[in-house]
C-alpha positions as CSV (number, residue, x, y, z in Angstrom):
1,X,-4.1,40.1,31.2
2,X,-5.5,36.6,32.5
3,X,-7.9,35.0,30.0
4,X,-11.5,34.4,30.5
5,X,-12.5,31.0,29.6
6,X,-16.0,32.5,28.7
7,X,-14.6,36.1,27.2
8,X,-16.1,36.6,23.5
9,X,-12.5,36.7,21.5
10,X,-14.9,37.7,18.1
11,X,-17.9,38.9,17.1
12,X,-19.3,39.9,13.8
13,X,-22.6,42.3,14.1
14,X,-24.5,43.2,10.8
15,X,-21.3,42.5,8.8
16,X,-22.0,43.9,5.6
17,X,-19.4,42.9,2.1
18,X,-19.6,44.3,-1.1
19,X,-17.5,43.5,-4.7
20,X,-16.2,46.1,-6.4
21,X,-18.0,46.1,-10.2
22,X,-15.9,47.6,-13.0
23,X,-18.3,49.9,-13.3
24,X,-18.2,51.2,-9.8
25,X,-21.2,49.7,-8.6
26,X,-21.3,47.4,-5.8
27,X,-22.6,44.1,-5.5
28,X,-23.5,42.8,-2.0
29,X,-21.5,39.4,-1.1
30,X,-22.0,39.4,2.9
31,X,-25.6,40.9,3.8
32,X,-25.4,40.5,7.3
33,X,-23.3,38.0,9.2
34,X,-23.5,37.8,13.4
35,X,-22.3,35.4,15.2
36,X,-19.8,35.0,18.2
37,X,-16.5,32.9,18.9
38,X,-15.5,32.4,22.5
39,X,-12.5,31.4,24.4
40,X,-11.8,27.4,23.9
41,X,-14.5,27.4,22.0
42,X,-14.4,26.3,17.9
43,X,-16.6,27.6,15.6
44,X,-17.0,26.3,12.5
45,X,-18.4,28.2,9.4
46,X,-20.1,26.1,6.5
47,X,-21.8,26.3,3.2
48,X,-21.3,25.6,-0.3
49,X,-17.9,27.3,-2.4
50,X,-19.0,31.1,-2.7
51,X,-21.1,31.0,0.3
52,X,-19.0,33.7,2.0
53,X,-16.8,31.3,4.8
54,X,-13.2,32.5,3.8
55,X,-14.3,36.3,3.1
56,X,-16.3,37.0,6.6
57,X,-13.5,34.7,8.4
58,X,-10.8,37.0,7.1
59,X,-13.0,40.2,8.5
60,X,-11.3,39.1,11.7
61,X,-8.0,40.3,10.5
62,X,-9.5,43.6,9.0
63,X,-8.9,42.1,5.3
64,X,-11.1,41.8,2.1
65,X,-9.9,40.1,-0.6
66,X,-8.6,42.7,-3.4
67,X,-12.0,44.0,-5.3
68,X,-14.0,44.0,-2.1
69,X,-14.9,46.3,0.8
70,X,-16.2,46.6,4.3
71,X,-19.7,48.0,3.5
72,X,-21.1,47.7,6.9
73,X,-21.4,46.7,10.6
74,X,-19.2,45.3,12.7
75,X,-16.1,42.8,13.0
76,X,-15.0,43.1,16.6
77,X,-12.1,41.2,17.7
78,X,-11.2,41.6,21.3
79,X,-14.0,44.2,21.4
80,X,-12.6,46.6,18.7
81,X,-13.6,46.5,15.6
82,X,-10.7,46.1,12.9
83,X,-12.7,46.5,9.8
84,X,-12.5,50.2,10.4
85,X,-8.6,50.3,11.4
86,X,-5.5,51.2,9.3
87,X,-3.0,48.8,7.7
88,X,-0.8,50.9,10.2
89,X,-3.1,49.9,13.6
90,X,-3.6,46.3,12.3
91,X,0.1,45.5,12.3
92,X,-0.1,44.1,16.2
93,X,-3.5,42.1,15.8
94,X,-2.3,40.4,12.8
95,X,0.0,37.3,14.1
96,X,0.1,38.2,17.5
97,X,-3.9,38.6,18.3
98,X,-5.1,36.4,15.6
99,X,-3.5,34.0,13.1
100,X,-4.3,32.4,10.1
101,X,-4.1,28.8,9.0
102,X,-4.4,28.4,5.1
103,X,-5.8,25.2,3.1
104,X,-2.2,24.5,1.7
105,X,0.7,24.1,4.3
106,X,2.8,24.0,1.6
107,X,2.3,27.1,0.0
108,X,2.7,28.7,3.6
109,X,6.1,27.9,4.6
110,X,9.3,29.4,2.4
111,X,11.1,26.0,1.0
112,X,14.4,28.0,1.4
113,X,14.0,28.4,5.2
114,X,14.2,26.0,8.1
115,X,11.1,25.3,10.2
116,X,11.6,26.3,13.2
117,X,13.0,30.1,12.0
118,X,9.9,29.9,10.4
119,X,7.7,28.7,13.4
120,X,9.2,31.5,15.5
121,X,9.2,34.3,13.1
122,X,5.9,35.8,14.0
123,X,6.6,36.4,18.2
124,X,10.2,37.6,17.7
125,X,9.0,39.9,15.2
126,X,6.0,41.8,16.9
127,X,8.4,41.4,20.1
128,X,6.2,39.4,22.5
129,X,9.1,37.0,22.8
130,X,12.5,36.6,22.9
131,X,14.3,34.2,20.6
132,X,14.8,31.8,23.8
133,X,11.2,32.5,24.6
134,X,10.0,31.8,20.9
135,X,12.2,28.5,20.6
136,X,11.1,27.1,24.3
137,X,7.6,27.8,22.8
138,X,7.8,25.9,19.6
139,X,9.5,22.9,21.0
140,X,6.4,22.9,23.4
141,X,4.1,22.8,20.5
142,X,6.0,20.5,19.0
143,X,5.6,17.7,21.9
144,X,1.9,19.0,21.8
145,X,1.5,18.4,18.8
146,X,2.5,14.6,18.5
147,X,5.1,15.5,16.0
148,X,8.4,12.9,15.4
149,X,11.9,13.7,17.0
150,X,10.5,17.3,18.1
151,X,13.6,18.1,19.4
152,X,15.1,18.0,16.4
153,X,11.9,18.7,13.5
154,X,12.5,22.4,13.9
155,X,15.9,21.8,12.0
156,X,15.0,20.3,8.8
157,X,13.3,22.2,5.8
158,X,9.6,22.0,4.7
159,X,10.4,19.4,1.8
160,X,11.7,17.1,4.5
161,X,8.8,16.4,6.7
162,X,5.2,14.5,4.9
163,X,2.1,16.6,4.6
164,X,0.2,16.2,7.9
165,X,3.4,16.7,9.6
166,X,4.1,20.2,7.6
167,X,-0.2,20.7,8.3
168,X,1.0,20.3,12.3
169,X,3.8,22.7,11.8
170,X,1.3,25.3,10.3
171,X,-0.5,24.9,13.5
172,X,2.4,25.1,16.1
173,X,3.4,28.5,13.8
174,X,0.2,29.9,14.2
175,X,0.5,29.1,17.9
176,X,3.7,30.1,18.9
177,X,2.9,33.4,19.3
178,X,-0.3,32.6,21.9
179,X,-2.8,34.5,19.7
180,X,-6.4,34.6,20.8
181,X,-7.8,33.9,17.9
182,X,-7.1,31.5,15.1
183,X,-8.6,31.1,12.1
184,X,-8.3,27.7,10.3
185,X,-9.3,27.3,6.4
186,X,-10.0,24.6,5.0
187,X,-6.6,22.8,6.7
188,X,-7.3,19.1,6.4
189,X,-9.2,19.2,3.0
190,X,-6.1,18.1,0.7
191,X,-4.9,15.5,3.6
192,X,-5.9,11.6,3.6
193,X,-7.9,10.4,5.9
194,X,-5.6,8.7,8.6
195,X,-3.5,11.8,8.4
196,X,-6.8,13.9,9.1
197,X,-7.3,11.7,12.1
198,X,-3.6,13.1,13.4
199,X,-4.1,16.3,12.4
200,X,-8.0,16.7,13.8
201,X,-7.3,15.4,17.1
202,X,-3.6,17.7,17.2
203,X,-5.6,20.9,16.8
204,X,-8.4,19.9,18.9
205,X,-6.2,19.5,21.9
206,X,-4.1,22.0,21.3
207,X,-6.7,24.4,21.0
208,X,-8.2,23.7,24.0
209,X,-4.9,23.8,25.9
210,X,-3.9,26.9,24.9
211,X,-7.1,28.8,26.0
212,X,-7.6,30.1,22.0
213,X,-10.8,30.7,20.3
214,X,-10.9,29.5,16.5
215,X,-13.0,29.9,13.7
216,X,-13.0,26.5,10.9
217,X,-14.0,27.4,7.6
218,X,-15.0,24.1,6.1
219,X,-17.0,22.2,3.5
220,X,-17.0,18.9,5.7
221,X,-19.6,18.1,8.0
222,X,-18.0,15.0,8.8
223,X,-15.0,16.9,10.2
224,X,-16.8,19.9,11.6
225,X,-18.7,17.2,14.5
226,X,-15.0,16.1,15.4
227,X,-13.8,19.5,16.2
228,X,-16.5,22.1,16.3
229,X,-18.3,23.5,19.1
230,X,-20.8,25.5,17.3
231,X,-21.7,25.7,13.9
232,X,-23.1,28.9,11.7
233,X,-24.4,27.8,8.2
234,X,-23.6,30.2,5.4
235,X,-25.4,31.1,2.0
236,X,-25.2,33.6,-0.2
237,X,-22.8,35.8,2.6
238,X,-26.1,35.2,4.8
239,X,-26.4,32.9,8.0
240,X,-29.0,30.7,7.7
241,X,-28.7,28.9,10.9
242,X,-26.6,28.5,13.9
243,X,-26.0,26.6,16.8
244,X,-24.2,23.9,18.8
245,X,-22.7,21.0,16.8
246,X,-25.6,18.4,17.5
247,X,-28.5,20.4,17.2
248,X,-27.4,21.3,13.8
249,X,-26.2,17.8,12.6
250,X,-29.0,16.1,14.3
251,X,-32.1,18.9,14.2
252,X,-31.4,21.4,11.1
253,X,-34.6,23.8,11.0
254,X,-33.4,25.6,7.7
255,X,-34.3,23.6,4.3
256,X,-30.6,24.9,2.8
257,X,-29.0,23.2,6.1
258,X,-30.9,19.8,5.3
259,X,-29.7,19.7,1.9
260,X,-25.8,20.5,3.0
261,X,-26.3,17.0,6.0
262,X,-28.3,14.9,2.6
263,X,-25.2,15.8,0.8
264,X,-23.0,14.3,3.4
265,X,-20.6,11.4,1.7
266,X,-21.9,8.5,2.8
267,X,-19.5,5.8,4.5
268,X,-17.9,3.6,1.8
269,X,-19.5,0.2,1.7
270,X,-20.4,-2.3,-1.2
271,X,-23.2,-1.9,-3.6
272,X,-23.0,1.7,-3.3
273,X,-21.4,2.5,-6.6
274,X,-22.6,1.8,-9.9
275,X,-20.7,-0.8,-11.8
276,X,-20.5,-0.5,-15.7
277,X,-21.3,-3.5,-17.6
278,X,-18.7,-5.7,-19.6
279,X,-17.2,-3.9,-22.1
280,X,-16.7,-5.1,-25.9
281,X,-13.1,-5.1,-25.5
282,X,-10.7,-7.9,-26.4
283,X,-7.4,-6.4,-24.6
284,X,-7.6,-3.6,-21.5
285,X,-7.3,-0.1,-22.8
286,X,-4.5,0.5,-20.7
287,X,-2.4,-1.5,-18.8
288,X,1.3,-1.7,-16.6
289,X,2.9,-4.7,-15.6
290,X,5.8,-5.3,-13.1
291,X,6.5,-1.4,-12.6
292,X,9.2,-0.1,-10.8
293,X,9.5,3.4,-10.8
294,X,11.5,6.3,-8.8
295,X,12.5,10.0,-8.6
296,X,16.6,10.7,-8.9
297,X,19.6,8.6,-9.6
298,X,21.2,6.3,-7.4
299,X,25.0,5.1,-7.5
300,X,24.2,1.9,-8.8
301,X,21.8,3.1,-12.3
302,X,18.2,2.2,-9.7
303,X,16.7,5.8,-8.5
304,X,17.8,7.4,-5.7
305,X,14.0,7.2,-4.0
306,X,12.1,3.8,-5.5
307,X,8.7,4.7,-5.0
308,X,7.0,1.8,-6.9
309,X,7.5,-1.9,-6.6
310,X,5.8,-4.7,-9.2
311,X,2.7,-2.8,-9.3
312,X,0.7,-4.2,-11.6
313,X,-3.2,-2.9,-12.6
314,X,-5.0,-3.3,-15.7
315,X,-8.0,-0.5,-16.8
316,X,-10.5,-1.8,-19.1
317,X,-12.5,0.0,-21.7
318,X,-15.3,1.5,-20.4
319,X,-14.8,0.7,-16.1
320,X,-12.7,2.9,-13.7
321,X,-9.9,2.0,-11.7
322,X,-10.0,3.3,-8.6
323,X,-6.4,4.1,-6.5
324,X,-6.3,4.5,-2.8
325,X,-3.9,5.2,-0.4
326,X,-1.9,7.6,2.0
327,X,-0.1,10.6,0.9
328,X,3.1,9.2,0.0
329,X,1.7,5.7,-1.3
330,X,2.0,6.2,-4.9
331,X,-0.7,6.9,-6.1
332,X,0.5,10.1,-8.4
333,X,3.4,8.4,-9.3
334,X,1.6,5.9,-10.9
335,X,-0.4,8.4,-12.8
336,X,2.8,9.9,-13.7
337,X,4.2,6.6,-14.8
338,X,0.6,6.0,-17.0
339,X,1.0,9.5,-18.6
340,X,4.7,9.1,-19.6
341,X,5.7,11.5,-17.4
342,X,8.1,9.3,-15.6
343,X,9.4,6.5,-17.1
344,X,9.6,3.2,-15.5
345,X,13.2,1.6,-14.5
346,X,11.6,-2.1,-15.0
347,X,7.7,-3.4,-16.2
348,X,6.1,-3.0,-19.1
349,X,3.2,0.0,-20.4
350,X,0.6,-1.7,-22.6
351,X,-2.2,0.9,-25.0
352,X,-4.8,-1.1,-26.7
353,X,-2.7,-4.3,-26.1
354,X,0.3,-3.0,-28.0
355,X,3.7,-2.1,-25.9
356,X,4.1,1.4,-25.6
357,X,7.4,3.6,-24.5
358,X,7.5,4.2,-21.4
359,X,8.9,7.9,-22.1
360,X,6.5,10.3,-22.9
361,X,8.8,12.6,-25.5
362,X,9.5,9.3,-27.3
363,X,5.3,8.4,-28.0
364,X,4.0,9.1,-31.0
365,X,0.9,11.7,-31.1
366,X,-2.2,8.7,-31.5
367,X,-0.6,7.6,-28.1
368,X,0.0,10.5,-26.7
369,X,-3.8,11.9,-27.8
370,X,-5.4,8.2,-26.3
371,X,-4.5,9.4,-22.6
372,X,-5.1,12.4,-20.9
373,X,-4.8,14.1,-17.4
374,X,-6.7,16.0,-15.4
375,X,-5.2,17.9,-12.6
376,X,-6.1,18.4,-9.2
377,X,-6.2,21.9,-9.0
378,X,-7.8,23.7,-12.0
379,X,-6.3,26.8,-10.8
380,X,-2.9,26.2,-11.7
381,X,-3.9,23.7,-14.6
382,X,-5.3,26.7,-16.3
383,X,-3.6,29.6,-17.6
384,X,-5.0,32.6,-16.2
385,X,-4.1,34.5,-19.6
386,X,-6.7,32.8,-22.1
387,X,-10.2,32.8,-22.5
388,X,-11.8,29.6,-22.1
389,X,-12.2,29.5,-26.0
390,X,-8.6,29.5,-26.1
391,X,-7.7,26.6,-23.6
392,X,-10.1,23.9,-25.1
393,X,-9.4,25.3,-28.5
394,X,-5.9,24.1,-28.5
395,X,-6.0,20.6,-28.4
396,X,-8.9,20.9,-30.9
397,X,-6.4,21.5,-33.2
398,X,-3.2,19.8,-32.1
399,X,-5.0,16.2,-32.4
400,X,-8.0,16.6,-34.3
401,X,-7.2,19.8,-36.9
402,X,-10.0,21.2,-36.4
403,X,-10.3,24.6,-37.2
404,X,-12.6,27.9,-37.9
405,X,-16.7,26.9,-37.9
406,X,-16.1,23.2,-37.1
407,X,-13.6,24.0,-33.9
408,X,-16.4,26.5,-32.5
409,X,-19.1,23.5,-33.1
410,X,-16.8,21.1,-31.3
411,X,-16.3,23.7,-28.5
412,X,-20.0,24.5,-28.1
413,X,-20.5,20.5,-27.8
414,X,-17.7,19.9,-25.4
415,X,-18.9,22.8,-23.0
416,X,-22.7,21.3,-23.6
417,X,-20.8,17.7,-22.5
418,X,-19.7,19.2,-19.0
419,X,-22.7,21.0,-18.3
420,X,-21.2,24.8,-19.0
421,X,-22.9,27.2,-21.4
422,X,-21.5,28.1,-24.3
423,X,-21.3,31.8,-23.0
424,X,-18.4,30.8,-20.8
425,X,-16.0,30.3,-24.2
426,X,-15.4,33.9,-23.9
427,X,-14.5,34.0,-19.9
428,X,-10.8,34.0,-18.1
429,X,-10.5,31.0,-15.4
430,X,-10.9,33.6,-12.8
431,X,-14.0,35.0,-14.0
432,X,-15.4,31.1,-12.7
433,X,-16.1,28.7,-9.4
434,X,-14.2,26.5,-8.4
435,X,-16.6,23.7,-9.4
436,X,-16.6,25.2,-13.2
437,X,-13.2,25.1,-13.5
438,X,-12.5,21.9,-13.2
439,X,-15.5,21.1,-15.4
440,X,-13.1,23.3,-18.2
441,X,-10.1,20.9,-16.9
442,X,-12.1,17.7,-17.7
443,X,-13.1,19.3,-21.3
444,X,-10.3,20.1,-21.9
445,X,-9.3,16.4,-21.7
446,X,-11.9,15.1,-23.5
447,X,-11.5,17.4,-26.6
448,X,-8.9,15.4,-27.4
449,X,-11.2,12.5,-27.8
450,X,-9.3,10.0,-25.4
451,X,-9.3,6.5,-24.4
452,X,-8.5,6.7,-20.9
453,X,-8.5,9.6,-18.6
454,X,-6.5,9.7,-15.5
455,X,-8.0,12.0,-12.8
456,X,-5.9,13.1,-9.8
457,X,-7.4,14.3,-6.4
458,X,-10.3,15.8,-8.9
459,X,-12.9,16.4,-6.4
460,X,-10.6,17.2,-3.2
461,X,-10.5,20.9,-3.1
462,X,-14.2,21.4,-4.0
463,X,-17.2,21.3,-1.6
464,X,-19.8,18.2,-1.0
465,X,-22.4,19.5,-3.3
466,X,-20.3,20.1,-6.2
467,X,-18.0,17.6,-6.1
468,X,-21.0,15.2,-5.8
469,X,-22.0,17.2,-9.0
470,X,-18.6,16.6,-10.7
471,X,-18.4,12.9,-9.6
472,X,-22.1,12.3,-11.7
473,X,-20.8,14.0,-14.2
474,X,-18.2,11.9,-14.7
475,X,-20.4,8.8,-14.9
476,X,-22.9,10.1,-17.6
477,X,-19.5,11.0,-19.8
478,X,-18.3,7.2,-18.9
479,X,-21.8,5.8,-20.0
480,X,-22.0,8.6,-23.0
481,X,-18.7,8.3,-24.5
482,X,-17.1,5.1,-23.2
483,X,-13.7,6.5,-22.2
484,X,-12.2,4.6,-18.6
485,X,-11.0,6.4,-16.1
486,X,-8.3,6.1,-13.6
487,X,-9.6,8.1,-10.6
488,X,-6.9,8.7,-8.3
489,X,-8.2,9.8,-4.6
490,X,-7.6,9.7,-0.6
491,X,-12.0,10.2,-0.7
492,X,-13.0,6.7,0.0
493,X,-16.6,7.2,-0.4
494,X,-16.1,8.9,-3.4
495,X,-14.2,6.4,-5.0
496,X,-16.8,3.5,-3.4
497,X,-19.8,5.6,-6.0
498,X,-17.7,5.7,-8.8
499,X,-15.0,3.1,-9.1
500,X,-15.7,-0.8,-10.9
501,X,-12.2,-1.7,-9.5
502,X,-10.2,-0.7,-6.6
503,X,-6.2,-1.0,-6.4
504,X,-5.1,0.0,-2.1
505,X,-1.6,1.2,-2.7
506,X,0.8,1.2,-0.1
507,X,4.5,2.4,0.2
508,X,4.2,1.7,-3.7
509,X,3.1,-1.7,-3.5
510,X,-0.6,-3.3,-4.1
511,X,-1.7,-4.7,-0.9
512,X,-5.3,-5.4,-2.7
513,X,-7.0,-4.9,-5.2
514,X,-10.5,-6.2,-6.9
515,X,-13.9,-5.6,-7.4
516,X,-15.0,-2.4,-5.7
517,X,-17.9,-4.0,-4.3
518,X,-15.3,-7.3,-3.6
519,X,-12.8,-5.1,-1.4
520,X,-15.5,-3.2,0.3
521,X,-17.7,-5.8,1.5
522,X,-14.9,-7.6,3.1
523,X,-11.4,-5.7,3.4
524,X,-8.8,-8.3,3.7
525,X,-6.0,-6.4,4.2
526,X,-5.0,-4.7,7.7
527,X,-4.2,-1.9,5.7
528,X,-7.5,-1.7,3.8
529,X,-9.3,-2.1,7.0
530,X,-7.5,1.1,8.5
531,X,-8.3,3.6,5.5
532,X,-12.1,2.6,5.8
533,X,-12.0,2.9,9.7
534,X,-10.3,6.0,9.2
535,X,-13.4,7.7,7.3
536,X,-14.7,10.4,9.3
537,X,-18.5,10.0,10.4
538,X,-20.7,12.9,11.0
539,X,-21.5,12.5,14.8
540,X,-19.8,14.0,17.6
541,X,-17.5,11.9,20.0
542,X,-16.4,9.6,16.3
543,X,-13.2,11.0,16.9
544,X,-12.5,9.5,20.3
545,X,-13.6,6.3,19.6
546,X,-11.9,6.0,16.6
547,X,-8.6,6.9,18.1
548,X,-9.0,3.9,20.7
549,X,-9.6,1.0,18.1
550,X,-7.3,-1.5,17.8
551,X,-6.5,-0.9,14.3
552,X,-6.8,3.0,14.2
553,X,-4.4,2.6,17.7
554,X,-1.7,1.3,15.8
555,X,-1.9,2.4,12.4
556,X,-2.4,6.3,12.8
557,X,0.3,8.3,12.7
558,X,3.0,5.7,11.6
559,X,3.3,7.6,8.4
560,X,4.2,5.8,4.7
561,X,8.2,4.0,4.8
562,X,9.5,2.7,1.8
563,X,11.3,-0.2,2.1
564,X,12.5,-3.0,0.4
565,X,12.7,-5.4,2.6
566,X,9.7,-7.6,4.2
567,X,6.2,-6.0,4.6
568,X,6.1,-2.3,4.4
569,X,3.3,-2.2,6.2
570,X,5.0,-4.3,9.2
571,X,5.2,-1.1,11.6
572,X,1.8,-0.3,11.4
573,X,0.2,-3.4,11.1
574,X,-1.7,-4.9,14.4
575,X,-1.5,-8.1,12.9
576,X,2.0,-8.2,11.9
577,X,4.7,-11.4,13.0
578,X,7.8,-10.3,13.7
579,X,10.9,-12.5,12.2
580,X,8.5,-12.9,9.5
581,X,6.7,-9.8,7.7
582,X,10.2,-7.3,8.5
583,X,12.3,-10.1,6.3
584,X,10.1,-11.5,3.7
585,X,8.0,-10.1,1.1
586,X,4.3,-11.0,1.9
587,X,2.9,-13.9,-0.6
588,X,-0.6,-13.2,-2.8
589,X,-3.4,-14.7,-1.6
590,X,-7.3,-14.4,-3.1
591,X,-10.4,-13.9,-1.0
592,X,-11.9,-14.9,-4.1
593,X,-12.3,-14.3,-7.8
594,X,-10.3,-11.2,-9.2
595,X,-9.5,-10.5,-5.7
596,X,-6.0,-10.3,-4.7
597,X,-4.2,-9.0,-1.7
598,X,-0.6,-9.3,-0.1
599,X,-0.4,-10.6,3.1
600,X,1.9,-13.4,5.6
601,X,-1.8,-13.9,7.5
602,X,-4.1,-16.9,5.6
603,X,-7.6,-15.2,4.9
604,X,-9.2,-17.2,7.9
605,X,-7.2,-15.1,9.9
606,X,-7.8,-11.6,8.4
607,X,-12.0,-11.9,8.0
């Protein structure tokens, strides 16, 4: 059958969902959601974590989430409604009528099996195409979808290709079976923001081409006005507004709707942070010098991937470090190498002033208990088999020795220190938000009374409101307690609020680094210049015009090289001189006081 550019692919009438109590009451989670998603036309669902996006966006493949149930109305996807069908008569919607992109491409694909068998799968299966077929159809997708050497991609395995490429892949699988609807959650919340460029203007072309309808569950406004048609605005599982992209952005009615667009990051610039003062410290708290660092062995004793070259950043007591970059910079490396977790080949790890081992099994415990990590996702930090009690408990007693009346005190004032009431000692992990378990993941760092606290992607997988919530949190613990931080993000405005310092990594070398408000009022280095270009703004046609500046032309989509040799950056750079930045390492010049970037250009030629 011909599609209908104006056909209505979905529609939700009344939809009504309810959670299963264990006392077999029901509480009401969706309360009435309608809305409609047409063909080539995006819609994009929005609202705070809980608000009911993912649950009413799975309705359109007849599932709840295990402990809910379709209560009432209407989920109709090509006119029937699937909430009221059989595992049995679901089988040929599911894939092949509607697919589903998760937040994590790599959780999606199986690290055991090629790509492209992968890719395929989902046609050859329901038997809408042959193998030829499916295979002529994902090297299409491929090309569509800008990625590198698609003739050959398909071959390698999902460990082999970086994370907006394997993001595109989870697209082209989706695709490959010409659904007509797809359903995309949350999939360019864990990527940096040039990647996000990529990937945003992949799917909206795509999408368009292939005559789909799509639903995007999301928490940014700044990436729903680059790919959305039409917006709905969820809370509480109700819609509280809807309408096309610009009226909502531009002319929100609804006072819930006005508060999501005043929580909308603003664009990183200087001044907008809040530096701490000098602190009373006569040596930095913590401190690496000259690191090189890598994953595997090599033939000749060096690792068999260098990752890190003479990186060299100092944290004092008190302040936050900011790290920037690209997937695939360093940045977690780095973190790793702070933590002990991999030791450095060459450089030097300073605590307090005092050399420390750069092996973590070899530090001694008051070294070990001075720095602590927080992970990115609280979810797996966690362990889903103890009580809250239990997780900050432990560290309670392996550095301090507290025990009985005086643990619970200490527990009672670490849960008071992150905002969380004391009743949550007795709860599991999954008995909280999102945004409350990663307050449990930062007390749990701090009960071991640290020095220095080194944060990874902490804010990425929660939504505007709360991780604005988690980011001011943060500061009054800085200002209350003292501890630094090294805050490790791709979230360049979140970093610009929060960070005294800034270090721009890239292919595991600093190509600047200063005073946040000293790199942000004037970015010196080409590289620098793209990540803040690169920030999505919430207006519609950003995209586009991003995509057609000089520096956004040719830096996006070059992807992160490591390479000893010259500049790394020298591919990507539009500034770069050939016979000179491919051969030699770039010199360090300074803007100005304590800051530093690497560069062949003289700073005349970079302002």
């Amino acid at each position: 059958m011909a599609r209908q550019q104006d056909e209505v692919v979905f529609e939700t009438r009344d939809l009504k969902i309810n959670a299963l109590r264990d006392d077999g009451t029901e509480l009401p989670i969706v309360t009435g959601a309608d809305f409609k998603v047409r063909r080539g036309e995006v819609v994009a669902l929005i609202g705070e974590s809980g608000s009911g996006k993912t649950t009413i966006s799975l309705s359109s493949l007849g599932y709840c989430k295990p402990g809910l149930k379709f209560a009432g109305g209407e989920a109709l996807l090509l006119g029937n409604n699937v909430t009221e069908m059989s595992t049995e008569d679901l089988r040929p919607y599911r894939g092949e009528k509607v697919a589903y992109l998760a937040q994590s491409a790599a959780a999606t694909f199986n690290p055991s099996l090629r790509i492209n068998e992968q890719v395929t799968e989902a046609p050859i299966l329901h038997g809408t195409k042959t193998r030829e077929e499916a295979n002529s159809k994902a090297l299409e997708l491929y090309h569509a979808l800008e990625l590198p050497d698609p003739e050959n991609i398909g071959d390698r395995f999902p460990h082999q290709v970086s994370g907006g490429q394997l993001q595109r892949l989870m697209a082209a699988m989706a695709l490959c079976g010409e659904p007509d609807l797809l359903v995309l959650d949350e999939p360019t919340t864990a990527l940096d923001v040039t990647t996000q460029i990529e990937v945003l203007k992949a799917f909206k072309q795509v999408i368009k081409e292939e005559g789909a309808a799509a639903i995007y569950v999301t928490h940014d406004l700044s990436v729903v006005a680059q790919i959305a048609d039409h917006i709905v605005v969820l809370y509480n599982g109700e819609v509280k507004e809807a309408g096309p992209v610009d009226t909502i952005i531009h002319s929100s009615k609804h006072p819930y709707t006005q508060r999501l667009m005043a929580a909308i990051k603003p664009l990183p610039e200087a001044g907008q942070g809040e530096e701490t003062k000098d602190a009373n410290a006569k040596s930095p708290a913590l401190q690496v010098r000259g690191i090189d660092a890598g994953y595997g062995k090599g033939s000749d004793g060096e690792p068999a991937a260098m990752i890190l070259r003479d990186v060299s950043v100092s944290i004092d007591r008190g302040k936050t470090v900011g790290i920037i970059g690209e997937s695939g910079c360093g940045k977690s490396t780095l973190a790793r190498v702070f933590a002990g977790l991999l030791p450095p080949v060459r450089g030097d790890i300073f605590l307090d002033g005092d050399k420390m081992n750069g092996d973590l099994g070899s530090r001694p415990r008051q070294q070990l208990q001075k720095i602590q990590f927080v992970y990115q996702m609280a979810d797996t930090a966690l362990n889903p088999r103890q009580r809250i009690r239990d997780i900050l408990g432990r560290p309670l007693e392996f550095y301090l020795g507290l025990t009985g009346k005086k643990k619970e005190q200490r527990l009672k004032q670490l849960l008071d220190m992150v905002e969380l009431p004391y009743a949550f000692a007795g709860r599991y992990p999954h008995e909280l938000s999102g945004g409350q378990k990663q307050r449990v993941n930062l007390a749990r760092a701090l009960a071991a009374e640290p020095e220095v606290v080194l944060c990874d992607e902490v804010t990425s997988a929660l939504d505007t409101i709360v991780g604005a919530n988690v980011i001011e949190l943060l500061k009054s613990l800085r200002a209350e307690t003292g501890v630094s931080f090294v805050f490790i993000s791709h979230d360049l405005s979140t970093v610009a609020s929060f960070a005294d310092e800034i270090v721009v990594l890239y292919a595991g070398r600093v190509a600047e680094q200063g005073l946040t408000d000293k790199v942000l009022s004037a970015p010196n280095h080409p590289y620098t210049k793209l990540l803040m270009s690169s920030v999505p703004e919430a207006r519609v046609g950003w995209l586009e015009e991003t995509i057609g500046t000089k520096e956004s032309s040719a830096g996006i989509g070059g992807g992160v090289t490591m390479t000893d040799t010259g500049c790394p950056f020298f591919n990507r750079c539009p500034l770069a001189i050939p016979g000179t930045c491919d051969v030699t390492s770039p010199p360090k010049r300074m803007p100005s006081e304590k800051h530093v970037i690497e560069c062949h250009r003289e700073i005349s030629e970079l302002t």
